[in-house]
N, C-alpha and C positions, 0 to 999 in steps of 0.2 A: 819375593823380598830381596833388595838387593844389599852388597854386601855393609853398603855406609849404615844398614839401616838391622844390621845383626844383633847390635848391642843392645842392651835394658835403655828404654825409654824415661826422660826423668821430667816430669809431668811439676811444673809450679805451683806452687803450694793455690795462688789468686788463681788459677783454670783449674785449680779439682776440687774448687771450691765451688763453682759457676753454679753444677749442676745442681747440688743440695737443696735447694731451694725450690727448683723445676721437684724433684722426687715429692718430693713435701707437698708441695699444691698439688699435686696430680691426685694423689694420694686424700685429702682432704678435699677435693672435689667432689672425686667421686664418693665420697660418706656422706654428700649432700650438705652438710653442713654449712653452707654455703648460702642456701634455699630460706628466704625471706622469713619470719615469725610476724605474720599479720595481728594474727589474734591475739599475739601476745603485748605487742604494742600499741593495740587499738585499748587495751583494754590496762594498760598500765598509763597513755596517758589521758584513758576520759576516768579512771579513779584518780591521778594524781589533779587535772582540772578539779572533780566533788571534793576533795582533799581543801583544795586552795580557796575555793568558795565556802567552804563548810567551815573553816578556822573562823574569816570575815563574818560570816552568820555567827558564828558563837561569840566573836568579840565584838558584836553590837548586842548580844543578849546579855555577857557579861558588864559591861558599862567600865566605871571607875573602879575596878576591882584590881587587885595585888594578879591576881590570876590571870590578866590580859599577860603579862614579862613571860610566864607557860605558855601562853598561845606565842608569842612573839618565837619563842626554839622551836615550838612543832613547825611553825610559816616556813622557820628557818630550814627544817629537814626537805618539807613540800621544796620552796624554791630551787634545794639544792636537787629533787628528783628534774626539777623541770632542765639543771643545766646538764645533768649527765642525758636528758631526752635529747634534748637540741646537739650533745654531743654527737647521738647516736646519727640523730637526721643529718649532722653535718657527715658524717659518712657511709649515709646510704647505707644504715644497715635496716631501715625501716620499710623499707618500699621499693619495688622494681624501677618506679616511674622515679628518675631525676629531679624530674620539677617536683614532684610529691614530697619528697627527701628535704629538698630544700625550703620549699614555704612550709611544710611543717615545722625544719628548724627554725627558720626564722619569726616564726608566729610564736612556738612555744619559748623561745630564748630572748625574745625581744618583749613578748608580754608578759609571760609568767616570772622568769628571771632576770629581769633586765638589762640585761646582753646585746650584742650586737653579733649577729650572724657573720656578716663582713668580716668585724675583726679578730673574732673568735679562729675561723678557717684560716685566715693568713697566716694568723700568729704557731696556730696547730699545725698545719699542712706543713712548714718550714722545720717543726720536732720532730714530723714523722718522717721526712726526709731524713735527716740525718740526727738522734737523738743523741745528746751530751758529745757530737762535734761543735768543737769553739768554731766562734765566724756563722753559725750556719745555724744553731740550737739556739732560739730566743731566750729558750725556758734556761740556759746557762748564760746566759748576757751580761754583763757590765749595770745590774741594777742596786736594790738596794742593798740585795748580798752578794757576796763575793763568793763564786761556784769555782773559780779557777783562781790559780795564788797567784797568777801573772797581776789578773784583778786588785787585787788584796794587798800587793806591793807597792801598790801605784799610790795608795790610800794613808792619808797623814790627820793630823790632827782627831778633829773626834770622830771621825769617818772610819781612820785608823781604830781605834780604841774601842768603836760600836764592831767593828768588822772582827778585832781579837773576842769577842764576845757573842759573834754572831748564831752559833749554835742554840746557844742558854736563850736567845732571844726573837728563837723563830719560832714556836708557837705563839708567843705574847703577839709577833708581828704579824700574824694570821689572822687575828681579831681584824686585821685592817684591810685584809682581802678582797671581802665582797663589798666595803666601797671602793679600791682601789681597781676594779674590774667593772664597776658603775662607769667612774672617773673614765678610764682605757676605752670604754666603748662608745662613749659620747665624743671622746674629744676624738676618736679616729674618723668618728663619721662626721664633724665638724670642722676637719680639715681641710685643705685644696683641691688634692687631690678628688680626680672624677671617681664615685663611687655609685653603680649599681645598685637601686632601690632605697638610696640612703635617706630620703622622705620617710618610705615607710618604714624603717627598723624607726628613724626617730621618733615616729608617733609610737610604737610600740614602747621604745623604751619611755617616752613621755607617759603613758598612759600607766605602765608598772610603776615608775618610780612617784607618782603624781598618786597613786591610790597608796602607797606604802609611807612616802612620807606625811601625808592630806589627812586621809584617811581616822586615821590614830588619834587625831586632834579633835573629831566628831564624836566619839566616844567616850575621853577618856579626859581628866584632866593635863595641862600641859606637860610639869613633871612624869607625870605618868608614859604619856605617848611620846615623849622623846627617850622615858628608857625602851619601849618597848621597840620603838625606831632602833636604838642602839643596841640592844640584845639581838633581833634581828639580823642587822648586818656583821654583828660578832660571829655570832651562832654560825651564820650563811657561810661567812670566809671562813671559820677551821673548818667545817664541813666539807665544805668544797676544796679548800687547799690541801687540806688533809689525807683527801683521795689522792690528789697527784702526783702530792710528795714521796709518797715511798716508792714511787714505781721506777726513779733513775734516779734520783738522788743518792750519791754514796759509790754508784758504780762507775765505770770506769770512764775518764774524761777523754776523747778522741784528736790529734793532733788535726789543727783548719783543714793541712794538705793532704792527712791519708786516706787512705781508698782501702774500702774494704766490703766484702761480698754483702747481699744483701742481707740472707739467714745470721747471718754473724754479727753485721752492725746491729740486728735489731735485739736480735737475744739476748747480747752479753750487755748492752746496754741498757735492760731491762729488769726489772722483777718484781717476781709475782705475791702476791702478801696471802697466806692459805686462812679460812675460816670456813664458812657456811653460808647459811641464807642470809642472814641478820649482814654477815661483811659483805656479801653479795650486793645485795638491798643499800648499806649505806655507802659504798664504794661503786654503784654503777657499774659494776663489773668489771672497772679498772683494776680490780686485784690478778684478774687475766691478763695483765699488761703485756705480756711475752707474745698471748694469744693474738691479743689485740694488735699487736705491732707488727707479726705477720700476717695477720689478716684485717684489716682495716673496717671493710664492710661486711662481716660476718657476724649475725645479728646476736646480741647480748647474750641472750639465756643458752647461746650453743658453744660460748665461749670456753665453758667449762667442761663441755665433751669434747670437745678438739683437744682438751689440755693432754690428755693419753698417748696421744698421737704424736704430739708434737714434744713430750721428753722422751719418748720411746726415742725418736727420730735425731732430736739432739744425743741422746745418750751413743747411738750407732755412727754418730759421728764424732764423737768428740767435741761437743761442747757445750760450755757450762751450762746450766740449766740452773738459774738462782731462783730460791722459794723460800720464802722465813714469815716470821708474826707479823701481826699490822704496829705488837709494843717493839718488837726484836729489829722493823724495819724504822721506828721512829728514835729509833737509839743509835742507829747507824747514822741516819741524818744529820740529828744534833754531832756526834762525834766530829762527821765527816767535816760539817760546817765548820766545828772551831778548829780542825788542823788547817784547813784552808786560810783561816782567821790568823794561825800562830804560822802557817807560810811552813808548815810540815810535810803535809804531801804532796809531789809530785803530781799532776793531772796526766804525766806521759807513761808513766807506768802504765800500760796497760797493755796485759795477756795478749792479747789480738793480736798485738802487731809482732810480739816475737814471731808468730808463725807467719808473716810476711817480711822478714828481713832475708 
């Protein structure tokens, strides 16, 4: 050792970070955890396919009856299994084989839930990348709420005035979800741009929404099947938006330019909602979100054994580890929304980066 090299070493906060990550996967490897669940997904999505035929069989047995608007929410629950499936396949937690992963997302997402594979991945891989960083997080974009007050500033009139309100009025605007993700998946793949297999996702989605909208009208009288149309894609959107709102909504906003390790952007950007089978089951396992964002293609039902591992490992490191209710996490939202609405909070506050200045 020589003598320039005597004194205490002072190690940056961004390189004794590096490693955390590396420790964490090594470690969650080797518990296998990692290792495919065939028979778990074979067999969740040929019940959730007899699920989605067996509503249609009952709602041609029940005819014009008040009871098709109940079958129309169970459809709604089914549909919503088929997009946390397609989620799964879009990240390879289903299958070894690639292509396997893939047309099976795309078959169960494009005909069961009428989805678009393509657009789903683009818009997701870009979150997972970097979640609740501005410029870079879709899911916090310049839409019809305002996630960042830079947004929310910009906004006058009644745009202005929906936006100071926007908390109280995101549940209500959930209801509009699962056509608003019909809408998003037709028109991306009806655009210019060259897009891979975009035939087939259209006949898929042609084929879902042609038997959902069609359908209802063979049965039932017209009043009837356009509510049962409308309960449907109600039902669909909070279900579906539902799951994905509590998992980074509320926590902390990321400035475009900062850089920050990988275990770190994904954790504290994260959280997890605690329940059982039933949250499990209606939440796709997004309630692992933490799990999930460090491990992308680690197949559903393991997500919840890794969780041990993986606060032990935040806890030995210092970092937060956020977990609360699925009501505890939908109260956070709404709050978070209307401060951003009244131009209250800050999106640069955030913990993380004090320990890189």
């Amino acid at each position: 050792m020589t003598a320039a090299s005597t004194g205490p070493v002072v190690e940056r906060p961004a390189a004794r970070y590096v490693s955390t990550y590396t420790e964490l996967s090594v470690q969650v490897r080797e518990s296998g955890l990692l290792e495919r669940r065939h028979g778990y997904y074979w067999s969740r999505i040929i019940g959730t396919v007899a699920a989605f035929f067996g509503v249609w069989v009952a709602s041609a047995f029940l005819g014009d009856s008040w009871w098709q608007l109940a079958l129309a929410a169970v459809l709604a629950v089914v549909s919503t299994q088929f997009g946390f499936l397609g989620h799964d396949g879009a990240h390879r937690q289903m299958f070894d084989s690639a292509k396997w992963n893939e047309w099976t997302a795309r078959i169960i997402a494009g005909a069961f839930a009428g989805l678009s594979l393509y657009w789903w991945q683009g818009k997701h891989n870009r979150h997972h990348k970097a979640p609740n960083q501005i410029g870079i997080d879709p899911d916090i974009g310049n839409g019809v709420l305002a996630f960042v007050p830079a947004y929310a500033h910009k906004r006058t009139g009644f745009a202005e005035a929906f936006t100071r309100r926007q908390g109280w009025l995101f549940f209500p605007l959930l209801t509009l979800e699962g056509a608003a993700l019909h809408v998003a998946s037709v028109q991306t793949l009806l655009g210019d741009k060259k897009i891979k297999r975009r035939k087939t996702e259209l006949a898929l989605i042609a084929v879902r929404l042609g038997l959902g909208f069609v359908v209802p009208f063979l049965f039932m009288s017209p009043g009837l099947a356009v509510g049962f149309i409308l309960i449907h894609l109600a039902v669909f959107g909070v279900l579906l938006g539902g799951s994905f709102a509590p998992n980074h909504k509320g926590m902390p906003i990321v400035p475009e330019n900062a850089k920050v390790d990988f275990l770190r952007r994904q954790v504290l950007m994260s959280r997890n909602v605690e329940g059982g089978v039933v949250t499990d089951y209606m939440m796709g396992g997004l309630n692992y979100q933490i799990e999930h964002h460090l491990f992308p293609s680690m197949p559903r039902p393991n997500l919840h054994k890794v969780r041990p591992l993986v606060r032990a490992h935040c806890e030995k490191h210092g970092v937060t580890y956020t977990e609360t209710t699925l009501l505890k996490s939908y109260g956070i939202v709404v709050r978070y929304l209307n401060q951003v609405g009244l131009s209250k909070r800050n999106p640069f506050e955030c913990p993380l980066l004090r320990e890189y200045r």
